[in-house]
C-alpha positions as CSV (number, residue, x, y, z in Angstrom):
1,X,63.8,154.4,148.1
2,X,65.9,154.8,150.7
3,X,65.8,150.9,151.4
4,X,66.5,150.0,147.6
5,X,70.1,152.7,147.6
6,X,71.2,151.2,150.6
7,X,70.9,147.2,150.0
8,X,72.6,149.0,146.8
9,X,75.3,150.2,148.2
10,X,75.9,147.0,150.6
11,X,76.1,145.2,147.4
12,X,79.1,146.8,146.1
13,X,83.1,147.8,147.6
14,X,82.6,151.5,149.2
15,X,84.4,153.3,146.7
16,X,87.7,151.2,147.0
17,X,90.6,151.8,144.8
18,X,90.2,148.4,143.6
19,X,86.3,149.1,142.4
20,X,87.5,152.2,140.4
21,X,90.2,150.5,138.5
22,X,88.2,147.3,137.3
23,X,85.0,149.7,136.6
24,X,84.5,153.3,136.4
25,X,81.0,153.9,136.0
26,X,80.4,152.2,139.6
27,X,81.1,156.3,140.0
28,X,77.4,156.4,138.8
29,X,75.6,154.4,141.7
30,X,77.0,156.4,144.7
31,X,73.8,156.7,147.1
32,X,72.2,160.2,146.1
33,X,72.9,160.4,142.6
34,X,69.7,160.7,141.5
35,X,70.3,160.7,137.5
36,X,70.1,156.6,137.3
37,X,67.8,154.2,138.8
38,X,68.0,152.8,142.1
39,X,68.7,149.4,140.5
40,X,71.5,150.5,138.3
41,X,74.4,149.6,141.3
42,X,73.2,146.1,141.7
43,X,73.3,145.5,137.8
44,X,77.1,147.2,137.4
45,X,78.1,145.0,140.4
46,X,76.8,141.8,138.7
47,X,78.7,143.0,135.7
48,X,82.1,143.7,137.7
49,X,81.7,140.1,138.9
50,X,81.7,138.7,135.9
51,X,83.9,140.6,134.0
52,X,86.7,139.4,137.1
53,X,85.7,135.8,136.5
54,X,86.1,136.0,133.3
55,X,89.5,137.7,133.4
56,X,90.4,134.5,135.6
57,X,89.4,132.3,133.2
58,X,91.0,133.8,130.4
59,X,94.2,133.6,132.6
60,X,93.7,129.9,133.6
61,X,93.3,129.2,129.9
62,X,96.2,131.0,128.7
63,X,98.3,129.0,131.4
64,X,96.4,126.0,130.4
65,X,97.9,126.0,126.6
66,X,101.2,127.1,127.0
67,X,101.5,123.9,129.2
68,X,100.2,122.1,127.0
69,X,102.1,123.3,124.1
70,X,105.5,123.4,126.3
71,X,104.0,119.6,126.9
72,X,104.4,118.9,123.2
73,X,107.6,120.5,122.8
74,X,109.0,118.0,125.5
75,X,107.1,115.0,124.5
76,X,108.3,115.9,120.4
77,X,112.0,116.5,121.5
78,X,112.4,113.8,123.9
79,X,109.8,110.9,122.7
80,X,109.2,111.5,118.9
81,X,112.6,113.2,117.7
82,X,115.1,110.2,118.8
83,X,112.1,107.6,117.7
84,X,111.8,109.5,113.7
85,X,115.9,110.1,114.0
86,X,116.2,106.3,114.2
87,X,113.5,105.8,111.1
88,X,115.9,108.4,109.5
89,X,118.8,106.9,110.1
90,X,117.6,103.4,109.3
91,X,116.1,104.9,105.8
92,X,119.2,106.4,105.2
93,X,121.2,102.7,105.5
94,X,118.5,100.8,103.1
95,X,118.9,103.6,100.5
96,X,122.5,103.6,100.6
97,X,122.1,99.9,100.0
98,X,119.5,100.1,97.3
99,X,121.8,102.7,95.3
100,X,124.9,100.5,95.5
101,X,122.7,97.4,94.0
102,X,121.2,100.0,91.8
103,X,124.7,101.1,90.7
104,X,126.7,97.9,90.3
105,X,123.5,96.7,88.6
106,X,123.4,99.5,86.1
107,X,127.2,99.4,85.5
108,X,127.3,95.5,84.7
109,X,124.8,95.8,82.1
110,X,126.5,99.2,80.6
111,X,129.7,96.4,80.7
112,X,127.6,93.8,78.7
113,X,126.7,96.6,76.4
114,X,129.5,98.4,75.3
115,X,131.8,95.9,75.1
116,X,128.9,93.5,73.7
117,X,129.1,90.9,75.9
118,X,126.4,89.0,74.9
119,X,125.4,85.3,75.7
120,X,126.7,84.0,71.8
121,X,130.3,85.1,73.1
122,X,130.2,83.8,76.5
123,X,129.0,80.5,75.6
124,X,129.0,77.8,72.8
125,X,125.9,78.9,70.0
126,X,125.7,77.4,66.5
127,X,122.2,78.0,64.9
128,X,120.5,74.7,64.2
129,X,120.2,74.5,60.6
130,X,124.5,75.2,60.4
131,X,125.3,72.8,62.5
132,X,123.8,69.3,60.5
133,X,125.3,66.8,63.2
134,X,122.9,67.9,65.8
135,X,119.1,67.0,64.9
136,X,116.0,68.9,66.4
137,X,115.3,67.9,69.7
138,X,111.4,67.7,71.4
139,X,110.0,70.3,72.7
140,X,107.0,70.9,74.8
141,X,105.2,73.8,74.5
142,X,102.9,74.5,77.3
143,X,100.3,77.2,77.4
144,X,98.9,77.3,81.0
145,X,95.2,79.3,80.8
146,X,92.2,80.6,83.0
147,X,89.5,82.0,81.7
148,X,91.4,83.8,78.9
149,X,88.4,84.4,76.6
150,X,90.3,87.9,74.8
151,X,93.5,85.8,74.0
152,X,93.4,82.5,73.8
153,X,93.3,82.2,69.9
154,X,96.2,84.7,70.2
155,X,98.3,81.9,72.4
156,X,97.4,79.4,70.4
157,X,98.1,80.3,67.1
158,X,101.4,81.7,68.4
159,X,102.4,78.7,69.3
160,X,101.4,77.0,66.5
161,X,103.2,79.5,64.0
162,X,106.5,78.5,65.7
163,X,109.2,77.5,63.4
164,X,110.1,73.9,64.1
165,X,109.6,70.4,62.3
166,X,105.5,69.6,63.3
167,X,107.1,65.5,64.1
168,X,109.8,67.1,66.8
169,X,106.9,70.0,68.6
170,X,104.1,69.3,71.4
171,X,101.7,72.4,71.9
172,X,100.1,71.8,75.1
173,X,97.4,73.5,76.7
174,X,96.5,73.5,80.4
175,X,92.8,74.9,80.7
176,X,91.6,75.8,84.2
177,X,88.7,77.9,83.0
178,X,86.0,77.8,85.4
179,X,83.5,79.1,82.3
180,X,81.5,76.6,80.5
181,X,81.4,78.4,77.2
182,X,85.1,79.7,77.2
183,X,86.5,75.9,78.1
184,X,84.4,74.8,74.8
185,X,85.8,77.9,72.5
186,X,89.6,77.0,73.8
187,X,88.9,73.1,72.7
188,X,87.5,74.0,69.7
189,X,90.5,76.0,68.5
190,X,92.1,73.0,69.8
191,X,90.8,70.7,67.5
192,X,90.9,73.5,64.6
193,X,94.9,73.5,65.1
194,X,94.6,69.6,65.1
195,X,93.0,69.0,62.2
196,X,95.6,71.5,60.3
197,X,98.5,69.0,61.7
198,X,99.6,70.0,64.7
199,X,100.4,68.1,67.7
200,X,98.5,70.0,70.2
201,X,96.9,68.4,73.3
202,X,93.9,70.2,75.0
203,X,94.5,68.7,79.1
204,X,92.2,70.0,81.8
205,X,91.8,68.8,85.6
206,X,89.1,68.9,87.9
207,X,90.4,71.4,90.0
208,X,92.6,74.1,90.6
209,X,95.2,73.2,92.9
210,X,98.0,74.3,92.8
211,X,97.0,77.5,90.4
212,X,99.3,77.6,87.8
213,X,102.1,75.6,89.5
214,X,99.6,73.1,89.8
215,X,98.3,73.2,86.2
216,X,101.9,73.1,85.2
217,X,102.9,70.2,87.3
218,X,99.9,67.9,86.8
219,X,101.1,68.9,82.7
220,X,104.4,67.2,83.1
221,X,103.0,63.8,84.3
222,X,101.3,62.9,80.8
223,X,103.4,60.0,79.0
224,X,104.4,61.9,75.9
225,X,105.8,64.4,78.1
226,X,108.9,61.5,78.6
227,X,110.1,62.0,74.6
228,X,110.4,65.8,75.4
229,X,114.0,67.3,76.2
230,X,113.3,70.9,76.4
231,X,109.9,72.8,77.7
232,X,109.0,76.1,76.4
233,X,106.7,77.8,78.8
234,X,103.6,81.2,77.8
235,X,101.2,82.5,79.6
236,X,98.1,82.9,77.2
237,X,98.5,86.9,76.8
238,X,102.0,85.4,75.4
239,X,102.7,85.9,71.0
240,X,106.4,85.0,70.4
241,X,107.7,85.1,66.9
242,X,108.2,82.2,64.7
243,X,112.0,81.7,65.0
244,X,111.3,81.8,69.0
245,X,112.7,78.4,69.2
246,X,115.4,78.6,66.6
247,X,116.8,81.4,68.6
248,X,116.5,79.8,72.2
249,X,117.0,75.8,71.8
250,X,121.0,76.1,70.3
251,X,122.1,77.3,74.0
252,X,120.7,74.3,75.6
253,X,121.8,72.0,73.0
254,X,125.3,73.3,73.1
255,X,125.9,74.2,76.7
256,X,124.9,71.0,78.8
257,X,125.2,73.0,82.3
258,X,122.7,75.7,81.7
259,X,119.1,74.8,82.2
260,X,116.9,77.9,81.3
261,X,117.1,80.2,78.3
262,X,115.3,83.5,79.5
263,X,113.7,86.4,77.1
264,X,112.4,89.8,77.3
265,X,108.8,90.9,77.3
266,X,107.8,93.1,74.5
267,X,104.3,95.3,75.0
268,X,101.5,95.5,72.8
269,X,99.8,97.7,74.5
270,X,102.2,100.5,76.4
271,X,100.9,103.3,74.6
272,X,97.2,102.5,76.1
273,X,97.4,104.9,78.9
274,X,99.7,106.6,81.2
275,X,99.6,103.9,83.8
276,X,100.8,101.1,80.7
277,X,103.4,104.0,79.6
278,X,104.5,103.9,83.5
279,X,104.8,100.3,84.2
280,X,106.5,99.8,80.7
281,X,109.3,102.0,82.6
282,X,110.0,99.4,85.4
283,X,109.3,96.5,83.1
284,X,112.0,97.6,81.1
285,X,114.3,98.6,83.3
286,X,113.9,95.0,85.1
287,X,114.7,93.3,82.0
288,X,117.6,95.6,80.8
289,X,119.2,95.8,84.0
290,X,118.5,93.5,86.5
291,X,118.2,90.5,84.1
292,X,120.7,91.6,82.1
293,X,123.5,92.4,84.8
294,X,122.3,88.3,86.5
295,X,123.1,86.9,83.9
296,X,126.2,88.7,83.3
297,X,127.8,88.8,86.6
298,X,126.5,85.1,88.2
299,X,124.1,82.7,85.4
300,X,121.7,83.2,87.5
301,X,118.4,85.7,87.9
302,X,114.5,85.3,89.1
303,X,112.6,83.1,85.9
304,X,109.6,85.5,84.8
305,X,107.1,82.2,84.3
306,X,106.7,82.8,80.7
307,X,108.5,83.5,77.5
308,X,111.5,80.5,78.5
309,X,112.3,77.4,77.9
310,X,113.8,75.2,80.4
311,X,116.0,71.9,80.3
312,X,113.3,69.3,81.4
313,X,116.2,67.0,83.2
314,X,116.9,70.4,85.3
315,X,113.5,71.0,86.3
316,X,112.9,67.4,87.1
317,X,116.0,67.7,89.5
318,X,115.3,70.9,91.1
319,X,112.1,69.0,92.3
320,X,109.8,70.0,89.7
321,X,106.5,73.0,89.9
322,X,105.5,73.6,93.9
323,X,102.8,76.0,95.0
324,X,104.2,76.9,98.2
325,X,103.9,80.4,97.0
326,X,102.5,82.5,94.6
327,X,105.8,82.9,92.9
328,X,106.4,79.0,91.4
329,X,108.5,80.5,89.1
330,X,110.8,82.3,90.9
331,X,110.8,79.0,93.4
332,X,112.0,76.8,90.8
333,X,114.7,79.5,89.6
334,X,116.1,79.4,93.2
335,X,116.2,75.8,93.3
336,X,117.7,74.8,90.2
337,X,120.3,77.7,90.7
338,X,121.3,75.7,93.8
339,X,121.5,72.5,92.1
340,X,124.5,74.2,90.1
341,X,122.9,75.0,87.0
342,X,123.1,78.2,85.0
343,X,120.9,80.7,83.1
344,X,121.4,82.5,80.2
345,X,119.5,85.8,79.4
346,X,118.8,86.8,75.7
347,X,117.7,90.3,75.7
348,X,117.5,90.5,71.6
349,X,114.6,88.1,71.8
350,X,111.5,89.7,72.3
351,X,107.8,88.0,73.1
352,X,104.9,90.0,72.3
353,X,102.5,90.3,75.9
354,X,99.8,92.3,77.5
355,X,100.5,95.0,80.3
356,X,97.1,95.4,82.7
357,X,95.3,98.3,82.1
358,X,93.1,98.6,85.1
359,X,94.6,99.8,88.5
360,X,92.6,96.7,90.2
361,X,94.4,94.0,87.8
362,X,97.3,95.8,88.4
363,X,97.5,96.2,91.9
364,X,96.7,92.9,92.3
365,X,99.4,91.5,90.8
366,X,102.1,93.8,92.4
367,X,100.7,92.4,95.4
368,X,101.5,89.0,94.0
369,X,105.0,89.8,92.7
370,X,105.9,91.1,95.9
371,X,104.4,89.1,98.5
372,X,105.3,85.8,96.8
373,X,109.2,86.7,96.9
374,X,109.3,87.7,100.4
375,X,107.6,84.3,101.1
376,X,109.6,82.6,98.8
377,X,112.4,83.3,101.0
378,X,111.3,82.9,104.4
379,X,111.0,79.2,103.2
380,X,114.0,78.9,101.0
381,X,117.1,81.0,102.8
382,X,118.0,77.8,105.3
383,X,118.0,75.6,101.8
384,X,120.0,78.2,100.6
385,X,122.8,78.9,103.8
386,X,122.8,75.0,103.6
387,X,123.5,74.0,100.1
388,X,126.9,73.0,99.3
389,X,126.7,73.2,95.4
390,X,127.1,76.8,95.0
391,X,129.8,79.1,95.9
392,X,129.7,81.3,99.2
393,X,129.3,84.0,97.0
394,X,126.5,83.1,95.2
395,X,124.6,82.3,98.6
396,X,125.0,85.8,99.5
397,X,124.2,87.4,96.3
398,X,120.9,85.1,96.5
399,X,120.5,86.3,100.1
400,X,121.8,89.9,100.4
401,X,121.6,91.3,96.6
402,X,118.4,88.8,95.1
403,X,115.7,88.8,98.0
404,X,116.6,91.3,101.2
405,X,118.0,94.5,98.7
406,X,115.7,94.0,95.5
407,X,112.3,91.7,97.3
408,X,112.4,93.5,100.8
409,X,114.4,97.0,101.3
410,X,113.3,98.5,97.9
411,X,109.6,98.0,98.3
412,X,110.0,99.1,102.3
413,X,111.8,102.1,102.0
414,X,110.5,103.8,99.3
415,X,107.5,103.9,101.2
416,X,109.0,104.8,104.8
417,X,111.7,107.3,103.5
418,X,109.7,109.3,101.1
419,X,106.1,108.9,102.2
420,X,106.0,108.3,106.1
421,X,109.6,109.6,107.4
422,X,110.3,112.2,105.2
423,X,106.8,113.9,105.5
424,X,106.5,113.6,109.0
425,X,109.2,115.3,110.1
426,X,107.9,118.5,109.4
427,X,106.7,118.2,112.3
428,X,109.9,117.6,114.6
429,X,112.3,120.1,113.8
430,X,114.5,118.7,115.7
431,X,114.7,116.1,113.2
432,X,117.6,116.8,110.6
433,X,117.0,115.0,107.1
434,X,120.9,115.2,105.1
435,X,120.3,116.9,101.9
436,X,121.7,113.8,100.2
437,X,119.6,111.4,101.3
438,X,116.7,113.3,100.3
439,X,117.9,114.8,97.2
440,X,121.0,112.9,95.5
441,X,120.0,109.2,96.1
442,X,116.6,109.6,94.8
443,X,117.6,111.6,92.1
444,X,119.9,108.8,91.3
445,X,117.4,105.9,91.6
446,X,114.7,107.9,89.4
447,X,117.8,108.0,86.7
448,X,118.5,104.4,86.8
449,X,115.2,103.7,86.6
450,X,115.0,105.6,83.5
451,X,117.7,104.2,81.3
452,X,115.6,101.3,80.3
453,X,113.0,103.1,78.2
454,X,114.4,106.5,76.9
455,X,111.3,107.4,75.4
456,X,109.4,108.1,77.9
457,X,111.9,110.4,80.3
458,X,109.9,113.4,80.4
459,X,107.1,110.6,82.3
460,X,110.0,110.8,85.2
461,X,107.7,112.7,87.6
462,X,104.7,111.0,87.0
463,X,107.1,107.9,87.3
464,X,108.3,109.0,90.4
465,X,104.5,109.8,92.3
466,X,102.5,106.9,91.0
467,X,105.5,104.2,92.3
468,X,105.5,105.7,95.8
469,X,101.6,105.2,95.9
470,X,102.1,101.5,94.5
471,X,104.9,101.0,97.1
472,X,102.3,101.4,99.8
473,X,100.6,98.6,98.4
474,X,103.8,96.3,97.8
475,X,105.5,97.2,101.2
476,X,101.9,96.2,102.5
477,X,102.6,92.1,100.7
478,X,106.4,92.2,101.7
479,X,105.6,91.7,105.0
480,X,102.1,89.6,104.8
481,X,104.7,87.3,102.8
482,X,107.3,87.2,105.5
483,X,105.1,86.8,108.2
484,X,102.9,84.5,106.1
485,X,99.4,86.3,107.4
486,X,96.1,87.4,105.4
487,X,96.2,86.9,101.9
488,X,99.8,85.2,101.3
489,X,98.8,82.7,99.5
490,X,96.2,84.3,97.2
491,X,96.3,83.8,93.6
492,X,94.3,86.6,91.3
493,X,94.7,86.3,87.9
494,X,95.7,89.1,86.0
495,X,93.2,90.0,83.1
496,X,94.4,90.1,79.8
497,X,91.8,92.4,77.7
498,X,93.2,91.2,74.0
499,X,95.2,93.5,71.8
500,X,91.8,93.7,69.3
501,X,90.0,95.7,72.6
502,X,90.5,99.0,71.1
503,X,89.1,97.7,67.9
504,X,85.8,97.5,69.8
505,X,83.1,100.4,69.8
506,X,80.3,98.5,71.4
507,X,79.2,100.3,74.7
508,X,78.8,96.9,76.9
509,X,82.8,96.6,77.1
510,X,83.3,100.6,79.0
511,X,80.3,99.2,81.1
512,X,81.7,96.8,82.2
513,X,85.1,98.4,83.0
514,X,83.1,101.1,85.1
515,X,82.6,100.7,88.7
516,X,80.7,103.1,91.6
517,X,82.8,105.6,93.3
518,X,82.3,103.2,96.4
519,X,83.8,100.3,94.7
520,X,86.6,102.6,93.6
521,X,87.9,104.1,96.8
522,X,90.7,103.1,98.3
523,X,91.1,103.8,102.0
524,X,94.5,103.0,102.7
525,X,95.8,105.6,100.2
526,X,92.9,107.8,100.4
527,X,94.1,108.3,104.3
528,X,97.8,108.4,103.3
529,X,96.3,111.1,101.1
530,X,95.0,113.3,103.8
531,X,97.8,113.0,105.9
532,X,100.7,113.7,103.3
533,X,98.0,117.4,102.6
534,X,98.0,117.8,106.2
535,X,101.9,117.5,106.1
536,X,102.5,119.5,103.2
537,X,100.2,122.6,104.5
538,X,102.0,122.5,108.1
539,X,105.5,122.9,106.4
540,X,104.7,125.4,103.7
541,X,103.2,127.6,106.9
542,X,105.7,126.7,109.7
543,X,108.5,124.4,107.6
544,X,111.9,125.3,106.7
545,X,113.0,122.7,104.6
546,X,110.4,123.7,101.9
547,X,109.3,119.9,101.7
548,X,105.5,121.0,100.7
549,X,107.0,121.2,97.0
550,X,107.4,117.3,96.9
551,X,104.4,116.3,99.6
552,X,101.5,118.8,97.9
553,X,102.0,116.7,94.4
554,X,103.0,113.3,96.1
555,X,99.4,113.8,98.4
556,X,97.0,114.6,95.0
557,X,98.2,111.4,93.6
558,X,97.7,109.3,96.5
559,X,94.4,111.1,96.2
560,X,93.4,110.3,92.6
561,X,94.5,106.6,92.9
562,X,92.8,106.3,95.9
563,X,88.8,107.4,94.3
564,X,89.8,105.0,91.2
565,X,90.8,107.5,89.0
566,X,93.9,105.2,87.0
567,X,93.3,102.7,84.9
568,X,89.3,102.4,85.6
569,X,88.4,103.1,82.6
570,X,89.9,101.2,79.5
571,X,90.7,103.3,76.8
572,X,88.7,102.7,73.5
């Protein structure tokens, strides 16, 4: 026993000041205390051990994180605040620039407005049937087509409806359906209009090259193509009234410098779902502002591809279709412009078309429409800079105002600003974000935006969330177009469903609108989704600038577009 208390006692400090601080019932194992066992000293000394280390370690770990966080504090106010101060700063710039094109834009076409100054007063029009010294002239009418099994009949008989003597008209249209059994249904209503009277010629090819530029060129080489003076252009989802012509033709005929007669897009199907009602917002407002105030302020803006008719001598000159890009139309506009002709816009002229209704058809073609400029003009701004039949300042409205403010800086920082930049700085707050960069010019913008359709102002917010998500998507083709990599040169066709879809109550068409939740989600913007909640949680708990009241909604629409939940589903 005594052999046990001693190796005991030699185990622990001899009743050191030190033992009775760290552990007081070490009191309990002096040598002779015979109320606890003899092995009672060597287990409080194991426990006095540990209990010191762990102390140590607590102590090393404590030390350990504040370095690390004073780290972070270095490494966010050194590294990452001067880095996100420059994005700031440079978002600041492109708004500034985007709200005085925005402005000028919006005031121009108030101008043309109020004081109605409208195409009929700013150049010679006589309608055709007062003025008997001028006869009808020929026009082409080309209907270029792929696939279009809901709306070809719609096309066609459009076309044919159109108000012009049957001996002085050529409908013709360009199939490049890959299907079988929809090339034979387009010929056959073909031949029906043919056997009513109507000039109409069914042309196909053997390939698609080209696309639609392609299609279109290989159109103009046929021989009865030479007796035409004018060419009126629709895509197949395109119904235009009957006095189309009657309304378009007399500028051309009258005016021998301008060589396209533009007109606006009218929507059959807007009302379909809140993703039409949205992009019926932008369409409009492109037509009634930035159409308008080109036409206004310098003869000249981007030909939409369809609802126009162009001088064929002009298009021959500007070097007829190329498919350099996936913007031909645009392309040409450019070119002719720098041959010195002019365009008229006629916003009282509307042509019945077909918005997309599912978020794949439509993503698709934002990603055409906005990588095809940004290519367009990594090809075209030498021909441009170098041209010497256009006026300085229409080079740098082409350059400045046409592609790098409206193609390039729109698309770029509506993304950075308001969905990278902004966000992240709730993280740096050393970062300083002016009120009126975050608040005022949006605001503005958003209001702009919303003068073309009236209606539908109390969509503003919805507006306002589902274009930031889209602008992920289009600042994503800006710059595949300008540095010409992946899918630059892609051409999907936008499906048109047919105005009659919502007549339908068979099952098989909702089939074959559905798709899996895999095939739904979207990454990208399922990650932009995450981070923007991650963003918006941080602020509202450490913030100051009470951001999280714009990220929280901005990050739950990211989310629902990104699992497939817009336009997935057509509505019946």
């Amino acid at each position: 026993m005594e052999g046990s208390n001693a190796s005991a006692t030699s185990m622990l400090p001899m009743r050191s000041p030190h033992w009775h601080s760290v552990s007081p019932p070490a009191e309990a194992s002096v040598p002779g205390d015979s109320s606890l066992p003899p092995w009672s000293g060597r287990v409080l000394g194991s426990l006095a051990s540990l209990w010191s280390s762990s102390s140590l370690e607590e102590l090393k770990f404590s030390l350990t994180w504040k370095q690390a966080a004073d780290a972070w504090v270095q490494v966010r106010a050194n590294v990452m605040a001067p880095v996100l101060q420059v994005a700031v700063a440079l978002c600041m710039l492109m708004s500034v620039m985007l709200v005085s094109e925005k402005l000028l834009m919006g005031a121009t076409s108030l101008f043309a407005k109020v004081f109605r100054w409208r195409p009929q007063r700013r150049y010679k029009y006589q309608p055709l049937g007062e003025d008997m010294e001028v006869g009808y002239p020929m026009v082409l009418v080309q209907i270029p087509m792929y696939n279009e099994k809901q709306v070809y009949k719609l096309s066609i008989g459009a076309a044919c409806g159109l108000s012009w003597p049957l001996d002085r008209i050529i409908i013709q249209v360009l199939d490049d359906s890959t299907d079988p059994e929809i090339k034979n249904l387009v010929e056959l209503e073909c031949k029906t209009w043919k056997s009513k009277g109507f000039n109409i010629k069914y042309e196909i090819r053997d390939n698609r090259h080209g696309y639609k530029a392609g299609a279109l060129k290989e159109g103009m080489k046929h021989s009865y193509v030479g007796h035409c003076d004018f060419v009126a252009i629709f895509d197949a989802d395109f119904q235009p009234e009957v006095d189309f012509l009657m309304q378009t033709v007399p500028f051309l005929i009258h005016n021998p410098d301008i060589c396209l007669v533009q007109t606006r897009w009218k929507f059959v199907n807007s009302n379909e779902c809140m993703m039409t009602r949205i992009q019926e917002m932008s369409m409009d407002y492109h037509f009634k502002v930035e159409q308008e105030s080109g036409s206004t302020m310098h003869s000249f803006f981007g030909f939409n591809g369809t609802a126009g008719v162009w001088r064929i001598s002009a298009l021959e000159e500007a070097g007829g279709w190329k498919d350099r890009t996936t913007v031909e139309d645009m392309d040409l506009a450019v070119r002719a412009t720098l041959c010195g002709w002019k365009f008229v816009y006629l916003g009282n002229v509307k042509v019945k078309s077909e918005l997309p209704s599912t978020l794949k058809a439509y993503r698709s073609q934002q990603f055409r429409w906005s990588c095809g400029p940004a290519n367009l003009f990594r090809k075209i701004h030498k021909e441009i800079l170098k041209t010497k039949k256009v006026s300085t300042r229409k080079k740098i409205y082409l350059i400045y105002s046409f592609f790098i403010i409206r193609r390039i800086i729109s698309h770029t920082v509506t993304f950075m600003f308001y969905c990278v930049v902004i966000p992240s700085s709730v993280f740096v707050p050393e970062v300083e974000v002016s009120t009126w960069g975050v608040v005022y010019i949006p605001t503005t913008i958003t209001l702009l935006n919303s003068v073309g359709t009236p209606s539908s102002f109390h969509l503003l917010l919805f507006w306002i969330f589902f274009e930031n998500v889209m602008s992920m998507n289009r600042m994503r083709a800006v710059w595949t177009g300008l540095f010409e990599t992946g899918k630059v040169n892609e051409w999907v066709v936008t499906k048109k469903l047919g105005s009659k879809l919502n007549e339908q109550k068979t099952e098989e068409p909702r089939k074959q609108t559905r798709l899996s939740i895999f095939g739904r989600i979207l990454l990208p913007e399922l990650g932009m989704a995450l981070y923007l909640f991650a963003c918006a949680c941080y602020d509202l708990r450490y913030g100051k600038n009470n951001y999280f009241f714009y990220i929280y909604p901005q990050a739950i629409t990211f989310f629902i577009v990104s699992i497939g939940y817009v336009g997935t589903l057509v509505p019946s």
